[in-house]
N, C-alpha and C positions, 0 to 999 in steps of 0.2 A: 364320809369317804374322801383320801385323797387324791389326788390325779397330779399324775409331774406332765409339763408341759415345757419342751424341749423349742428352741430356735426352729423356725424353717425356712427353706432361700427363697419359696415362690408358693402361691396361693393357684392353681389351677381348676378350670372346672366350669360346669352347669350344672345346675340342681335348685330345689324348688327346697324352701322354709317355713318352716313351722307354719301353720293358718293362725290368724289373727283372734288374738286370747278375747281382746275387748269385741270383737264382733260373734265371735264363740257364747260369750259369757249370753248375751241380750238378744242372740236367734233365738238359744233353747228358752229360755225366761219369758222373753213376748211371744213364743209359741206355745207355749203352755198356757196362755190368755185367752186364746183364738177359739172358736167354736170349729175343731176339726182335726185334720191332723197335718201337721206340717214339718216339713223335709228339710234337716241341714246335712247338706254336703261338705266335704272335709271338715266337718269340724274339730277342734284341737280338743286330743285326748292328754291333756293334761292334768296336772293334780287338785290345780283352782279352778279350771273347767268342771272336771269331775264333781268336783265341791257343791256347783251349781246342779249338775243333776243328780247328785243323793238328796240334796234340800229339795228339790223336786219332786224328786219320787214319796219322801215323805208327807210331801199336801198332797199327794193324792194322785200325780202325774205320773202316767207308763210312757218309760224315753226304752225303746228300743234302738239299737245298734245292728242295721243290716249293711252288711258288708262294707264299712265303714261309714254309711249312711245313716243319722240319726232320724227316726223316725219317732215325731213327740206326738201324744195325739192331747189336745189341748180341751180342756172341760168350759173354757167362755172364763169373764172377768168377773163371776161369781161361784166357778166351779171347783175352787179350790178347797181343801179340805184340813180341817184341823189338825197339825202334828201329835200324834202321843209319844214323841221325846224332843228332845234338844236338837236344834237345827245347826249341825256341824259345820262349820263355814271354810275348817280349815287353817289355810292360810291367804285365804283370796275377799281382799279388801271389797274387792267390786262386788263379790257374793252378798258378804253382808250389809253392804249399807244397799243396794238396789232390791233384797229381801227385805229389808226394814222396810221402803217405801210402798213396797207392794201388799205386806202384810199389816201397816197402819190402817189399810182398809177394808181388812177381812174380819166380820165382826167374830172372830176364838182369840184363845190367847199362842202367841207362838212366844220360844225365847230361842235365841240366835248365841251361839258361841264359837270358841274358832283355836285356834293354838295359843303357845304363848305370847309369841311374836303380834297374831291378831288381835288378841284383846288388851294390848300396849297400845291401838292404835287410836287414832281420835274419833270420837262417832258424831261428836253437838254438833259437827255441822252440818251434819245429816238431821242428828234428831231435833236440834231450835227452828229449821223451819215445818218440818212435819207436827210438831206441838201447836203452832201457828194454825196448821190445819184440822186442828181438835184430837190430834193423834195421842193414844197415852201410853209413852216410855218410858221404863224405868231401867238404868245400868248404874254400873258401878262408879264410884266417884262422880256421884253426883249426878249421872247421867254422863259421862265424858266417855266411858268404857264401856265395852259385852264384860260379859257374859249382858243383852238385851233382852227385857220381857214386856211384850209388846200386846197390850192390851184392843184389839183393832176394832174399829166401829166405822159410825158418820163421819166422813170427812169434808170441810169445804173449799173450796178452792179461793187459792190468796195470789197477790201482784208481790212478786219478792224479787228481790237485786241481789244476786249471788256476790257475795263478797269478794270470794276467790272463784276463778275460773274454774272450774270440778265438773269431768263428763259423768262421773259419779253421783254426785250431791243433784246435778240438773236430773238425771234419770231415776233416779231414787224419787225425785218429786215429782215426775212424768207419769210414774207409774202407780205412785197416791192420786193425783190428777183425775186417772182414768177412775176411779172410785167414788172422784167426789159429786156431790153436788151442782157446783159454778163451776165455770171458766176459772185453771190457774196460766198464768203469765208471768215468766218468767223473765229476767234479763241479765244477761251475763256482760261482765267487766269486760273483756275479752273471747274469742271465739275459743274453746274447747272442743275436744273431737265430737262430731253429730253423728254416730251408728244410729243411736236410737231415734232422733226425729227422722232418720230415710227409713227406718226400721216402721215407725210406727205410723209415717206416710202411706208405706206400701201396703199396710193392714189396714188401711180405712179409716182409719182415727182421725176424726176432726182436729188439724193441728197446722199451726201454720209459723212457719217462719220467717220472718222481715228484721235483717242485720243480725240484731246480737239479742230480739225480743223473740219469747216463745211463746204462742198459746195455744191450749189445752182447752176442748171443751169436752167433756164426758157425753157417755152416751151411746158412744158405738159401740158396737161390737167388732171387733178384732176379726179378721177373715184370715187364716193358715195361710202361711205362703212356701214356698222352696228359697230358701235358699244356700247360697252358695258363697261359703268363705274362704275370702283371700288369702294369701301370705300375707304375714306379720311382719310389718318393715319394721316390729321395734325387734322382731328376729333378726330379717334383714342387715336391721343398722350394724351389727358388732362384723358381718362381714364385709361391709360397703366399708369401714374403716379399716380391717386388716388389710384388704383388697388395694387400699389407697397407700397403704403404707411400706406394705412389702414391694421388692424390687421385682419384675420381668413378672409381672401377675395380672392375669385375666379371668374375671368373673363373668357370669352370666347367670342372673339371680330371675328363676318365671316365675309369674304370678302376683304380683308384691302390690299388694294395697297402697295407693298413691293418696288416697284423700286427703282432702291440702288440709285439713284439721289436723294430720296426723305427720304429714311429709316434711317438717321443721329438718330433720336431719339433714335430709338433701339438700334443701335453701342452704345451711350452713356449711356441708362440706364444699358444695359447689364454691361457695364464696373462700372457704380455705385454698381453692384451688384446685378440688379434685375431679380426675378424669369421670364423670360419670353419666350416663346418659341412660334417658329411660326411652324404650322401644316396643313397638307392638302395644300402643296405650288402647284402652277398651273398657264398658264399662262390663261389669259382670254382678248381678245380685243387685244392682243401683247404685256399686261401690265401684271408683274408677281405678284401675288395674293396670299394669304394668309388666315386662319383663327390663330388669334393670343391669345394664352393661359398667363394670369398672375396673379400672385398670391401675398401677402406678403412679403416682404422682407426686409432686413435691408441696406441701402443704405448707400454709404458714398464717399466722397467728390469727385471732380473730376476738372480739368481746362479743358476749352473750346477753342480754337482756331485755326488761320489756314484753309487748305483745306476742312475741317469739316461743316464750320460756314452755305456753302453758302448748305448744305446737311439739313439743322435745323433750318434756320435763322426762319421760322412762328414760330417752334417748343421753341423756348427760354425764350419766357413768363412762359411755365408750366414748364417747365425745368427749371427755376428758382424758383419756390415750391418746385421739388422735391429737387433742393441744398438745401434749408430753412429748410429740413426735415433731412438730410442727415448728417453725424457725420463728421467734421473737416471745413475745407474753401475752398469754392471753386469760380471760376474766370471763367468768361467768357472777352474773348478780341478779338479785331478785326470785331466786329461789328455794328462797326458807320449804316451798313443799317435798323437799326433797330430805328434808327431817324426818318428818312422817311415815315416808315409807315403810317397806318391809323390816327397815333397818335405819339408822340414821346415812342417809348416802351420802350428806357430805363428809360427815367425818369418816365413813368406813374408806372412800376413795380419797382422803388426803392421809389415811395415816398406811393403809396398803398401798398405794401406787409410792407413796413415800418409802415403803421399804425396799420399792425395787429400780431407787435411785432419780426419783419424780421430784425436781425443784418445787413444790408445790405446798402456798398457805391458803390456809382455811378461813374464810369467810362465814358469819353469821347466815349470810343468803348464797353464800356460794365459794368461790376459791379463786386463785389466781397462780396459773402453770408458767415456769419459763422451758418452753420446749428446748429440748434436747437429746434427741435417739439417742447418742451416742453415751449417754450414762444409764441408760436403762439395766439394771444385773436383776438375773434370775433371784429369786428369795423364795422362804417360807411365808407365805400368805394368806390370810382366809377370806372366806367368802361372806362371812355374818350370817350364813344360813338364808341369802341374797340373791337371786338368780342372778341379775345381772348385775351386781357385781362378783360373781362368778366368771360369768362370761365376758366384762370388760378385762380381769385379768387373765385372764386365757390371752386373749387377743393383746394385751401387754407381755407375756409372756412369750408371745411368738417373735417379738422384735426386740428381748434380750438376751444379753450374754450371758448363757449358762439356764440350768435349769431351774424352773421355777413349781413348786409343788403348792397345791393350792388346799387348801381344807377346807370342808363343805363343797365339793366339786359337786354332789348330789343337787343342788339346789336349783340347777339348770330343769331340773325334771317339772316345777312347778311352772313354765312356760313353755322351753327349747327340748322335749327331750330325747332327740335324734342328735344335739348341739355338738355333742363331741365325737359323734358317727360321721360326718359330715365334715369336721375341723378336719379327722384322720383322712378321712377320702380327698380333700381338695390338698391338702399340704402335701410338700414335693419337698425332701428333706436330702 
């Protein structure tokens, strides 16, 4: 689907965003663990959320949806059941590598597969340390890809040093943990978003966390609990950037998941300079919440790197508009994970925002922008079938000259997809 996206003078409005996809994904997942039945409120009815409860319902779990209310009723952390097909994943990475880790310890055979885009995407780092805990994998090229068949048994618990910071890879192995035998302990490079240790705290799982070490000792059982997800600041982000950029513009964004695992954007644009202030802070679900105010500003340049990266890594696509907009040069480095994506996002955002007049080289780990609003032109652009870079050029498109028509506008739907309902209601044209 294409979408043309036209200049606007001003960004007006209050309105609430998308609920949070990473907290979406691992309420229904660790609910379906629980001896019982347990309640997510807003959770995002998206198409990689979705993803997680058809793989759900095929082990054996009834997710009903009342009145937007998911209601899981959870069979315990042996209650699951053997699939008789392929476990469809989609397009949603966190689907299938946090179902790999779950299902290395369910003694049936599952195999996991997903689109094309998904089974491009890397899995060993998921599956080298689950092999570690006697897990047996088998995918394609070598074990690198899905289509995964996942042979699950005894597992036992190991001391592993996560290579790369991954909220992914950690809970993937959080959730083999819960299966094993030992205590697994975990330590990451860097801090990664924690959904799942508040997540798996508040179910009663022996688990404890001190700095950047994790441990896991098996054995409990899982208690249902309610809860309630936030807004998605990485929804959030694409507006807290037009917000900043456009001229006479006043946002007022409720609900927006603050978690300093997750809030890298804000540290950043604040330090670009932008008006933004978060109000009415409170915790909600164990997750601390916000309604977040922004306005016009004059932004300017900034470098990226470091312990930061793994705090903003979805967020760098829009983050790279708002450098395009921003006075002087600025650099992002250190984030080759942005290869892996859905897409490759460095190169899709240095060679699209290049077309709509973006000074900007491409880096191995990242790029380096020389801001300048004032060359930005409307173009033919696609999206790589990328949500957000979809929505970064949307939001690039609102602060150039002339129209800009984007291909793959559809792809907002796998996270955002109220995203252009929303763009139309606040824009003052």
């Amino acid at each position: 689907m294409e979408r043309t996206v036209k200049s606007c003078k001003a960004l007006k409005g209050e309105f609430f965003v998308a609920a949070d996809k990473s907290i979406s994904h691992r309420a229904v997942i660790f609910s379906a663990l629980a001896e019982g039945e347990g309640i997510v409120r807003n959770f995002l009815p998206s198409e990689d959320t979705l993803s997680s409860c058809a793989c759900l319902r095929n082990l054996g779990i009834n997710i009903e949806n009342k009145n937007s209310v998911l209601v899981v009723s959870g069979r315990g952390l042996h209650g699951i059941q053997e699939p008789v097909q392929v476990l469809d994943c989609g397009n949603s990475g966190t689907t299938m590598r946090l179902l790999t880790g779950l299902l290395s310890g369910r003694p049936f055979l599952s195999i996991l597969s997903g689109d094309q885009s998904l089974n491009k995407r890397p899995m060993k780092r998921v599956i080298n340390p689950l092999l570690s805990m006697g897990a047996a994998i088998f995918g394609r090229n070598h074990g690198s890809n899905a289509p995964l068949a996942i042979q699950g048994g005894s597992l036992h618990g190991i001391n592993y040093k996560l290579p790369v910071a991954s909220a992914q890879v950690k809970s993937a192995l959080l959730l083999a943990g819960l299966s094993a035998n030992s205590k697994t302990i975990l330590t990451e490079p860097v801090q990664s978003r924690d959904h799942s240790e508040r997540m798996l705290a508040a179910m009663g799982a022996d688990i404890d966390v001190k700095d950047l070490v994790i441990s896991l000792k098996p054995g409990q059982e899982l208690e249902p609990q309610e809860f309630a997800v936030p807004g998605d600041i990485s929804s959030a982000a694409f507006f807290l950037v037009a917000g900043t950029l456009l001229p006479d513009t006043e946002l007022m964004i409720r609900d927006v998941g603050i978690n300093t695992s997750r809030s890298g954007i804000i540290d950043v644009l604040q330090a670009m300079g932008a008006r933004i202030n978060l109000e009415n802070q409170r915790i909600i679900g164990g997750e601390p919440v916000a309604d977040i105010a922004v306005a016009s500003s004059d932004l300017k340049a900034i470098n990226i790197s470091g312990d930061i990266i793994p705090r903003l890594i979805d967020e760098l696509p829009i983050i790279a508009v708002a450098m395009a907009a921003a006075s002087g040069e600025s650099t992002v480095s250190g984030a080759e994970e942005l290869r892996v994506k859905e897409t490759d996002r460095i190169a899709a955002i240095c060679t699209e925002l290049g077309k709509m007049g973006v000074k900007i080289n491409e880096l191995e780990d990242g790029f380096v922008i020389k801001g300048d609003r004032e060359i930005l032109k409307g173009n033919r652009v696609n999206s790589r079938g990328d949500h957000r870079i979809a929505m970064s050029l949307a939001v690039a498109a609102l602060l150039s000259d002339g129209n800009t028509i984007i291909e793959g506008a559809e792809a907002v739907n796998i996270s955002f997809p109220a995203f252009w309902d929303i763009l139309e209601q606040i824009a003052v044209k």
